[in-house]
N, C-alpha and C positions, 0 to 999 in steps of 0.2 A: 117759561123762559129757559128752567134746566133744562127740557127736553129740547130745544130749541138748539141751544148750544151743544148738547148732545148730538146731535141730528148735524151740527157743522161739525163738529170733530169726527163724529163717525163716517161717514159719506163723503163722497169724491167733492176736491173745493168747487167744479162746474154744479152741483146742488148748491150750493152756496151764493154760488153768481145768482143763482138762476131765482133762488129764495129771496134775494136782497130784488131782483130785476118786479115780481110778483108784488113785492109789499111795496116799493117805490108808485109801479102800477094802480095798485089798489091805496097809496092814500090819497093819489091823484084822483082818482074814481072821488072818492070821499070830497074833496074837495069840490068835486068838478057837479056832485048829485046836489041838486038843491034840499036843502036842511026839511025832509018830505018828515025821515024817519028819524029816531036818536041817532046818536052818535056809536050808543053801544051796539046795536044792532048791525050797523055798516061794520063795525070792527067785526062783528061776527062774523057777519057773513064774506068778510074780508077774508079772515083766518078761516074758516071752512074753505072756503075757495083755495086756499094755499095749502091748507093741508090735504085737499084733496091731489091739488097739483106734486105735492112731495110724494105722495105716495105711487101717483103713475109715474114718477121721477126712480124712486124706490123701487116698484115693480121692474121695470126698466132697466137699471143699472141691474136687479138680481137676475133678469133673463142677459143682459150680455156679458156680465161676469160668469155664468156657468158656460155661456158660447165659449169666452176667453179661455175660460180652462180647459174645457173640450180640447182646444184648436193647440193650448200650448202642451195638453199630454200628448197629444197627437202628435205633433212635431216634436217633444222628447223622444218617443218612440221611434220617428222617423231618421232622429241622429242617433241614438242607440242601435238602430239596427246600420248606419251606415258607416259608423263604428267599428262593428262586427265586419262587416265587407273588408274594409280599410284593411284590418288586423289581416283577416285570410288573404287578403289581395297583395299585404307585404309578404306574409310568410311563402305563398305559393312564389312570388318572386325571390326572396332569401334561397330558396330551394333552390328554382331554375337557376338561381348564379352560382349556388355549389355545386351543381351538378355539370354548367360548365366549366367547372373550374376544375375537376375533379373529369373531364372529358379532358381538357387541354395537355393536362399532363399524363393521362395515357396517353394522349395524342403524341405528346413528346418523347414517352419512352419507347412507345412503338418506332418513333423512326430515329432514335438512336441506337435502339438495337435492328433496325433496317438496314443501318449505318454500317454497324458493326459486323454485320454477317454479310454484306456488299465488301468490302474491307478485308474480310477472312478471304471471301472466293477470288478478288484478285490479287491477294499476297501468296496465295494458292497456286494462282492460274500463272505469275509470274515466274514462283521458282519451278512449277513443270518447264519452263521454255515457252510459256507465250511474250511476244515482246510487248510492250505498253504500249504504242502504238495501236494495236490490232486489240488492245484491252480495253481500250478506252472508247473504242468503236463499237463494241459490243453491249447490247440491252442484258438487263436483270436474267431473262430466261436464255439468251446467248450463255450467258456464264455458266447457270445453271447445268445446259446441255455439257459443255466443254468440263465441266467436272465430272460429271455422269460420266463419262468417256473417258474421262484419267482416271476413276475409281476402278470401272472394268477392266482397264487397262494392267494396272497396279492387283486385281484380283486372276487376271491369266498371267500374272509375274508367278501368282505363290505355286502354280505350278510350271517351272521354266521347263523349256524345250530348246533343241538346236536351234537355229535359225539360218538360211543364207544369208552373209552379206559382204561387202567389200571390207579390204582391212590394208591401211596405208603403213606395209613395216617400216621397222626401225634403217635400211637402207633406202627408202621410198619406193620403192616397188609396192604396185598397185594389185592385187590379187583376190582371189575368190576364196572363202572360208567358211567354216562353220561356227555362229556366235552364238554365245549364251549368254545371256542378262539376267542377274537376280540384283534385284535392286537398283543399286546405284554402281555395281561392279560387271563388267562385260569382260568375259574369254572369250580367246577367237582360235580354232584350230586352223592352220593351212596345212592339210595332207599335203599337197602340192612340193610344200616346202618343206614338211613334216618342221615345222615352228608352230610353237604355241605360245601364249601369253594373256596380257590384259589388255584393254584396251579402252577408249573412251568415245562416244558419238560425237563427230565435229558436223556435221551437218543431216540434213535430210535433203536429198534429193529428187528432186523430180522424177523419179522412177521409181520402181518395183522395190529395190534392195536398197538399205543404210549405209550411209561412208562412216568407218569407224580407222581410230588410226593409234598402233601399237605406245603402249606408254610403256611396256616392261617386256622383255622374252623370256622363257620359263627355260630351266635345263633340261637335260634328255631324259630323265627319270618324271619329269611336273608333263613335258610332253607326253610322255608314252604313258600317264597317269590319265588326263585328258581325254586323248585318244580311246581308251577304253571305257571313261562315263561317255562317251559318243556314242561307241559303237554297244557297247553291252547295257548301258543306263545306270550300271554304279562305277563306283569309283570315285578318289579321293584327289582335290584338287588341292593348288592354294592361293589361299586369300591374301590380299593385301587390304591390313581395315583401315591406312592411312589414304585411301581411294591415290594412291603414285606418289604422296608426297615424299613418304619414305624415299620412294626412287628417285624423285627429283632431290633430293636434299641428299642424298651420298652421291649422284655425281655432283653438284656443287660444291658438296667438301674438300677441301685441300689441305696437303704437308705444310709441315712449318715453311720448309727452304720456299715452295711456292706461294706461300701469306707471305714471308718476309719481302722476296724479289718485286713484291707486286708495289712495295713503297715506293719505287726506283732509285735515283742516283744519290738522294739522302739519306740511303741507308747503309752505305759503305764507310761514313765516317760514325756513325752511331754504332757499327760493328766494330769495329778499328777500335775504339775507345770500353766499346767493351771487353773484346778480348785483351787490350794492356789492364784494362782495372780487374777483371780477374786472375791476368798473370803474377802482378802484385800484390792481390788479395791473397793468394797461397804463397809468393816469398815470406810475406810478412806474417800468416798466421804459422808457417814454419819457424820463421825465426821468434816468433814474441813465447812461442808454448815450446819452444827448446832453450830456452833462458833459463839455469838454473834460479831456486827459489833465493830468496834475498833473507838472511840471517838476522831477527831481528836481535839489535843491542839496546839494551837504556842505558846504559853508562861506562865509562872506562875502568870501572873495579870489574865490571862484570863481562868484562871484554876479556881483558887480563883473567879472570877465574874461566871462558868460552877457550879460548885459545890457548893456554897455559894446559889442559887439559886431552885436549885434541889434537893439538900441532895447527900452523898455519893452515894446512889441506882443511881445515874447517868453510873458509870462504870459496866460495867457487866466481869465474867470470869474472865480469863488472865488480863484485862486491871485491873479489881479491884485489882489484887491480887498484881501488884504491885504498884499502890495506897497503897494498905494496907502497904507494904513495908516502902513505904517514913513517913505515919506516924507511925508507929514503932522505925523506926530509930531515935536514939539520937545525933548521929553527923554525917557528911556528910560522912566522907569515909567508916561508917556502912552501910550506907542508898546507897552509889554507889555499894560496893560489893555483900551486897544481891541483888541489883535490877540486877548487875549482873550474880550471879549466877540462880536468876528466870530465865530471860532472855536465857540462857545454857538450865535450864530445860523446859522451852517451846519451844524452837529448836529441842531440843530431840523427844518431845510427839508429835511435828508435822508432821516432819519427819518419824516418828519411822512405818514401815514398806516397806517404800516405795524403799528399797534396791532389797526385795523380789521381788516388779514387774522388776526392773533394772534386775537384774540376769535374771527374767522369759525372757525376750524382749533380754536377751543375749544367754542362752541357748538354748533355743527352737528351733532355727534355725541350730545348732550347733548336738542339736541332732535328728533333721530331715536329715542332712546332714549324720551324720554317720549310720541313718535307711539306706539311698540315697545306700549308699558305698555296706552295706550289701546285700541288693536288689540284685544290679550289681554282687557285686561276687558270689552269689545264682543264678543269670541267666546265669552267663559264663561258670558256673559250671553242667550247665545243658546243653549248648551247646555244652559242649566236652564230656559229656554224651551222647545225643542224636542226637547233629548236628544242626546245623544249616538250614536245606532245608523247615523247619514249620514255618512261618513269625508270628505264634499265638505266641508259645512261648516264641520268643522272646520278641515279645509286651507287650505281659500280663504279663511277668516277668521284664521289664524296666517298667511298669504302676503301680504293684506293689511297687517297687523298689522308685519312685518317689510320692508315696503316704505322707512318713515320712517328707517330705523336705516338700510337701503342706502343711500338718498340722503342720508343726514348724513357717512357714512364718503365718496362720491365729492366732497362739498362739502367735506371739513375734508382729507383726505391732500391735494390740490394745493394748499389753504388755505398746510395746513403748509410743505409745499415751496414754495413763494413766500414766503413767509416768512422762511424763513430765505437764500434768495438773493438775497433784496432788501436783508436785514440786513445781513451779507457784505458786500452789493458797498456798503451807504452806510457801512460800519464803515474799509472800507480805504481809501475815499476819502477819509475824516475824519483816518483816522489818516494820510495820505498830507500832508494840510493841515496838521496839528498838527508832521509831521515840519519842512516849511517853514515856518511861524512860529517852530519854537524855532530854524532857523537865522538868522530875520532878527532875533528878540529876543537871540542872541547878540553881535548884530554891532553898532557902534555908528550912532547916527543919519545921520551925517553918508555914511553906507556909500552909502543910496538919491541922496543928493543929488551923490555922485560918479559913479555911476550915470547921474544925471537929465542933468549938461552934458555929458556922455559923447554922452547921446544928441542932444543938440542941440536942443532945443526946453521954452518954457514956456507954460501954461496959467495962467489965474486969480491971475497973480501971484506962482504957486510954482513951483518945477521939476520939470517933469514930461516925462518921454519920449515920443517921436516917438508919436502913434497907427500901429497895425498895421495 
């Protein structure tokens, strides 16, 4: 019976159906045999018969268990090695995607630098004088050629030669010449006219020879220099390395008189105002620096020891005159009110035109600005006349335009600066005066008249110090 139970635990549970199916069988058998033999003997040959059937069960289950394994190394093998496939069959594609990825972007630098050198040869082909038009019509090897053709070109420059061509002078007379080109600069001899100069190519013409047209004429010494690199092959010319600009920009230079006139009729009250505030500015810097200097006092002892010492002539101007004042006076509120109203009238005279430069330093800009206004509505005025598509016009009518407003700001900034240095210097010298009247309205009257026999001498019946 262990082995029995054995035999079901070890072996697949279908041996077990199949054993229970057998002994079920065989005691039906038993049952079913009439009672010939014992009973022990039927069990025998029951359990023989069953153990024989386990073991062709046994035999059986050990041939398809080693099939099964067969069959399952076999198919391990077959996924191991499809395994391997897989792995290579990613990496060979890993690959092919870096490779085009790694194609794409040569791909891209290639025709960004296709780009770029398409790009060179017509920025190229444009400042030779091709026009965009006819650039834009031409294929990759058009451009190509047309460079070729400017290099050769640019390489029979470095050895220059005369050349015939036509040359439109500075009178417009059209005429036949000998030109020379080195670079971007063209001389053009006319024996004809014996003129020489520079010149520039305004067009190409349908025929044999260039239309070139004078931008400068040489003197008789630059000609007859010319004239012999022609005719002998040396000789010493000269350049202009501004290619005319120079030339163009000193004849558009202009004098003052012609910058100013070009304001128009705004500028005759902006001169007007000018020349009174600089007629003023020299009265008055004459009179303020021919003012004798102002005597400083601190007090009536020390007036009396200034004066006593040196005679009345110590004071000069202003400062005597109100000295004279204090002795004059018979009592103090006579002697305070005239020093005061001296005082008033030297404020006046010191002052007294310097309002004129104030207004000049305020108008001036004021009616530069409203030239400014005028200007502008004189150019817009000519833009809806004529249009707008001539950049001169407009220029030279806003340059105009802005002429009145220069000339207000050069009239009112020294306006202002005089102004207030003239202010200044008559404000200190006032107050320099006002310092010495309050020290002579401190002191008592009798102060000037110890003063006066001090100095030893009388005028008009009152006491008055020696003249200086």
């Amino acid at each position: 019976m262990k082995r029995l139970s054995h035999i079901f635990k070890t072996y697949n549970p279908n041996l077990k159906s199949s054993f229970i199916a057998a002994c079920v069988a065989l005691c039906a058998g038993v049952v079913c045999v009439p009672a010939v033999a014992g009973p022990e003997d039927s069990m025998l040959a029951n359990i023989k018969e069953a153990k024989a059937r386990l073991e062709h069960t046994e035999s059986k289950i050990s041939k398809e268990r080693v099939a099964l394994a067969n069959e399952l190394r076999a198919l391990e093998q077959q996924v191991m090695k499809l395994r391997n496939e897989t792995t290579v069959a990613r990496r060979k594609m890993d690959e092919r995607t870096l490779s085009l990825s790694q194609l794409e972007n040569r791909l891209s630098s290639w025709s960004e630098q296709q780009e770029f050198q398409q790009n060179l040869l017509s920025r190229f082909l444009l400042q030779t004088g091709v026009d965009s038009l006819s650039l834009n019509e031409m294929s990759l090897s058009d451009k190509v050629q047309k460079v070729g053709e400017k290099a050769r070109a640019f390489a029979d420059q470095q050895t220059p030669n005369f050349s015939a061509g036509e040359v439109v002078l500075a009178n417009g007379e059209v005429t036949q010449a000998k030109v020379l080109t080195l670079g971007p600069v063209t001389w053009y001899l006319a024996q004809a006219q014996n003129v020489a100069g520079t010149a520039e190519r305004t067009k190409r013409a349908e025929r044999k020879q260039d239309l070139f047209t004078s931008t400068s004429t040489f003197s008789d010494t630059d000609t007859e220099s010319l004239a012999s690199l022609a005719s002998s092959g040396s000789g010493s010319i000269k350049i202009d390395p501004t290619l005319g600009r120079a030339a163009t920009r000193e004849q558009a230079s202009e004098g003052v008189i012609e910058h100013v006139v070009k304001g128009g009729v705004w500028v005759i009250p902006i001169v007007l105002f000018a020349l009174l505030a600089t007629l003023i500015a020299l009265f008055k810097v004459i009179q303020l620096w021919r003012l004798p200097k102002v005597k400083q006092v601190a007090s009536g002892k020390a007036l009396v020891n200034m004066v006593g010492s040196s005679g009345v002539g110590f004071f000069d101007g202003m400062q005597r005159e109100l000295y004279d004042i204090t002795k004059r006076a018979s009592t103090p509120t006579e002697r305070d009110d005239e020093l005061f109203s001296a005082l008033q009238q030297d404020k006046i005279k010191l002052e007294k035109y310097n309002g004129t430069i104030a207004v000049t330093a305020a108008v001036a800009p004021l009616l530069g600005l409203l030239g400014t206004v005028s200007g502008m509505i004189e150019t817009f005025r000519m833009m809806t006349a004529f249009g707008s598509s001539d950049p001169e016009v407009i220029s030279g009518g806003i340059a105009k335009a802005l002429v009145t407003t220069e000339l207000g700001l050069v009239v009112a900034i020294p306006a202002l600066i005089l102004n207030a240095v003239l202010s200044r210097k008559a404000r200190h010298y006032y107050e320099e005066l006002e310092s010495f009247a309050l020290v002579l309205s401190n002191d008592e009257p009798d102060v000037a008249k110890k003063t006066d026999y001090k100095g030893g001498d009388k005028r008009d019946g009152q006491p008055q110090a020696s003249a200086s």
